[in-house]
LUMNUTI-263837 format. One record per residue: x, y, z of N, C-alpha, C, O in turn; residue in one letter. Coordinates in pm, whole numbers, plus 50000, padded with zeros to 5 digits. Last residue first. Layout:
<recs>
XYZXYZXYZXYZa ...
</recs>
This chain:
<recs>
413885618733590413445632233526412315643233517412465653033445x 415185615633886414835606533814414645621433680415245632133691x 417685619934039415805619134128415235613333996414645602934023x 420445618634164419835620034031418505610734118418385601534200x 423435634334246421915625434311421855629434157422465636534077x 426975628834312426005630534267424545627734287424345617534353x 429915637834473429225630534440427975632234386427675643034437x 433465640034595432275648334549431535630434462432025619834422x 434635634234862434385652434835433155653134716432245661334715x 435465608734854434825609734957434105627434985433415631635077x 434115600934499435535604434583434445606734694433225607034678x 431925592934408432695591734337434375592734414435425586834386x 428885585034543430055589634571431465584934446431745573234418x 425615581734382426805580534386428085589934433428325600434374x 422035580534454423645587134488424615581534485424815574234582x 419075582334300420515576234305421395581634380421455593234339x 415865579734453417145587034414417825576934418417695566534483x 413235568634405413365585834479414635588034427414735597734353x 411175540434299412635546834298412555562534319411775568734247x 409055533034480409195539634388410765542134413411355544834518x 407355493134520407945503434550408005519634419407395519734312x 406665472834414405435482134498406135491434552405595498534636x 408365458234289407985451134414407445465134495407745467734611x 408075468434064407605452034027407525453434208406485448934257x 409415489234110408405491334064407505477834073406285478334090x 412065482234142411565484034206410035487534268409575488434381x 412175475033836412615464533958412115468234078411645458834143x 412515498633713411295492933659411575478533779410545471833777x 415055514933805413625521033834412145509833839411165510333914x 417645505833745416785500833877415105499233853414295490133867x 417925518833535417805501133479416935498533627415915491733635x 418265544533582417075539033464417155522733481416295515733428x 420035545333827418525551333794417935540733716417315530833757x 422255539533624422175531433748420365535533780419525527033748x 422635561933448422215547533434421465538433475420555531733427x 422695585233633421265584133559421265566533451420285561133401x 425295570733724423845574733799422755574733732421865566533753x 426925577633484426495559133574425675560633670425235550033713x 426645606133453425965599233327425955578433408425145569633380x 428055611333667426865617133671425735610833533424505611233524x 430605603033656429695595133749428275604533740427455602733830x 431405594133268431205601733385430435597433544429665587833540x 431775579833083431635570733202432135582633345432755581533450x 429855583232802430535588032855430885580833007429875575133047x 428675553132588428445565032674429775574932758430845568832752x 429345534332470429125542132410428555554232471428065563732410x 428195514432735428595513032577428205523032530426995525032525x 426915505432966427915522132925428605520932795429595527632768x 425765485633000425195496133014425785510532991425315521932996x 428165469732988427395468232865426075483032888425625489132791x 431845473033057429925473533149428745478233027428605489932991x 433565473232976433495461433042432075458733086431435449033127x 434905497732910435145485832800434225474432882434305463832819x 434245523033081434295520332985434215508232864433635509232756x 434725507133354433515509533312433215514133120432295509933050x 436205477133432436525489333342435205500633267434915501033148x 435525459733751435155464133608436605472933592437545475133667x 435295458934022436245458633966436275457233839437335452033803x 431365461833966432635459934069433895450433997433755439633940x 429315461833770430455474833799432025472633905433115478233914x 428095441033799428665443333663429185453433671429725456933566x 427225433734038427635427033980428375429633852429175421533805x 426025460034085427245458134179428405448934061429515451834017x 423615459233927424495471833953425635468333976426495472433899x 421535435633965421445445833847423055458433833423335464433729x 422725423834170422675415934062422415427933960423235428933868x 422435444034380423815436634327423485427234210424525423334158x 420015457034365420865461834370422345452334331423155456234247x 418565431134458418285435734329419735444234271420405440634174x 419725422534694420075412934562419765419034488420485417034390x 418785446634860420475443534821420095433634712420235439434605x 415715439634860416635453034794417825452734767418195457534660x 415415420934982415405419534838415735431334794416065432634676x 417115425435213417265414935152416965418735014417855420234931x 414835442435287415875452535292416985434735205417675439235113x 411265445635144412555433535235413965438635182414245439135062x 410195476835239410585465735111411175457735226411465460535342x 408705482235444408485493535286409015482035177408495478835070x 407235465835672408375466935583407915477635466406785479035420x 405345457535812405725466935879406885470735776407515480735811x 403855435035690405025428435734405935443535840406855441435919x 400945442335705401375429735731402775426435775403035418335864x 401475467335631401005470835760400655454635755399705453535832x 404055484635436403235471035476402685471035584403435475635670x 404205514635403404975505235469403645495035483402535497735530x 404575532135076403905532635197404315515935261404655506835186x 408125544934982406355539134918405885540635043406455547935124x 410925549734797409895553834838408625544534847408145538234752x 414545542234821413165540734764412195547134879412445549134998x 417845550234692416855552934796415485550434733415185554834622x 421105536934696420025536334653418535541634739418245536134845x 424125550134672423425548734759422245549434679422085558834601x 427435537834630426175543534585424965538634682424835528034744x 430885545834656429745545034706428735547634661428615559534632x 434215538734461432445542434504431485538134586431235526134588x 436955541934472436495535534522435215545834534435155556634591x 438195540234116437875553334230437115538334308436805527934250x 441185548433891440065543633954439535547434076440095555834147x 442285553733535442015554233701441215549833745440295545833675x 444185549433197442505551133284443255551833485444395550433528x 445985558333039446225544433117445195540033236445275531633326x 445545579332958445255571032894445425562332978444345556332978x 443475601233144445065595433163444205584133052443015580933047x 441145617333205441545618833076442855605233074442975600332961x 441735626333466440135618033479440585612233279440105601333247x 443505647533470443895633933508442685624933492442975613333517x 441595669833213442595670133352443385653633388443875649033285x 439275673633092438855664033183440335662533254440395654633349x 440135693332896438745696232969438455684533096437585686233181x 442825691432862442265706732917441155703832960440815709733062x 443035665532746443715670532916443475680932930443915684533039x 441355669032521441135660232599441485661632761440775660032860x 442995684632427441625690532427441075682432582440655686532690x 445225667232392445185682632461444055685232463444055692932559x 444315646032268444595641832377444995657032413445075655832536x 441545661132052442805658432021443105651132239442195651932322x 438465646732011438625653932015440595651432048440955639832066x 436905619631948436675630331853437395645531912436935655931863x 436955603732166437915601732047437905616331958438915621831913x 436815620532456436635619432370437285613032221438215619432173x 437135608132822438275608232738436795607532568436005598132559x 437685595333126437125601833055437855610832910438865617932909x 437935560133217438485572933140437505584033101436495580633039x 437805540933516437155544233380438275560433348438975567633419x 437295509633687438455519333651437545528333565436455523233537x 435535506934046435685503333888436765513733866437185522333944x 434405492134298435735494034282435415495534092435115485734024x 431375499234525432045494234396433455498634384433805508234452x 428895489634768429865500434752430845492234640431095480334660x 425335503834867426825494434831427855499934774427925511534735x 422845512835120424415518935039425105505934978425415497435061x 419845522335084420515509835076421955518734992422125525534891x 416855538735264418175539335171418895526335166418525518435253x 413565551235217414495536935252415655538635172415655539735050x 410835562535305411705563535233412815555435307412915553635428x 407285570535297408625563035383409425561035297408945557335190x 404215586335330405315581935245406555580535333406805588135427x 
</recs>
């Protein structure tokens, strides 16, 4: 087994922020991530696959068809977004970076699958201090 990473990298805004709960509840549990006037973070995500390496082409995947998947399924609809209002995969979700990982995960997984691969992990950098994996469930 061989494992293959692919980093891209996104500009989105998002809030964290409950309706159902008061804008003090709101700034006690999520702090500045809460600002009504939302923030933004420059991200890094890092995609990693698994499989056995072509012994025709010596390739685990065409590192090509891994970026277009990755940007047409991910990039394309997160970069300079509003993740909240703007990215149809987070409707109605929280736009934590640990809930746009296990997103980012679930929509990849079945794409990579089509090209004989296995999805192993998400990583998103959220800040250059903290960031998340998600392996799948």
């Amino acid at each position: 087994m061989i494992y293959i990473t692919r980093r891209e990298r996104f500009n989105a805004a998002h809030k964290l922020y409950r309706e159902d709960w008061s804008p003090e509840e709101n700034e006690r549990v999520f702090g500045n991530c809460s600002n009504p006037n939302w923030h933004g973070h420059n991200y890094d995500l890092f995609v990693t696959v698994k499989g056995h390496i072509n012994p025709e082409t010596g390739f685990l995947i065409d590192l090509k068809r891994m970026k277009d998947i990755i940007l047409r399924e991910i990039i394309d609809k997160l970069d300079h977004k509003n993740v909240n209002l703007d990215v149809d995969f987070m409707k109605d979700k929280m736009a934590s970076t640990e809930v746009i990982a296990v997103e980012i995960f679930n929509i990849l997984k079945p794409f990579f699958e089509q090209e004989k691969v296995f999805l192993h992990a998400v990583r998103l950098h959220e800040t250059e201090n903290n960031y998340v994996e998600y392996f799948g469930e």
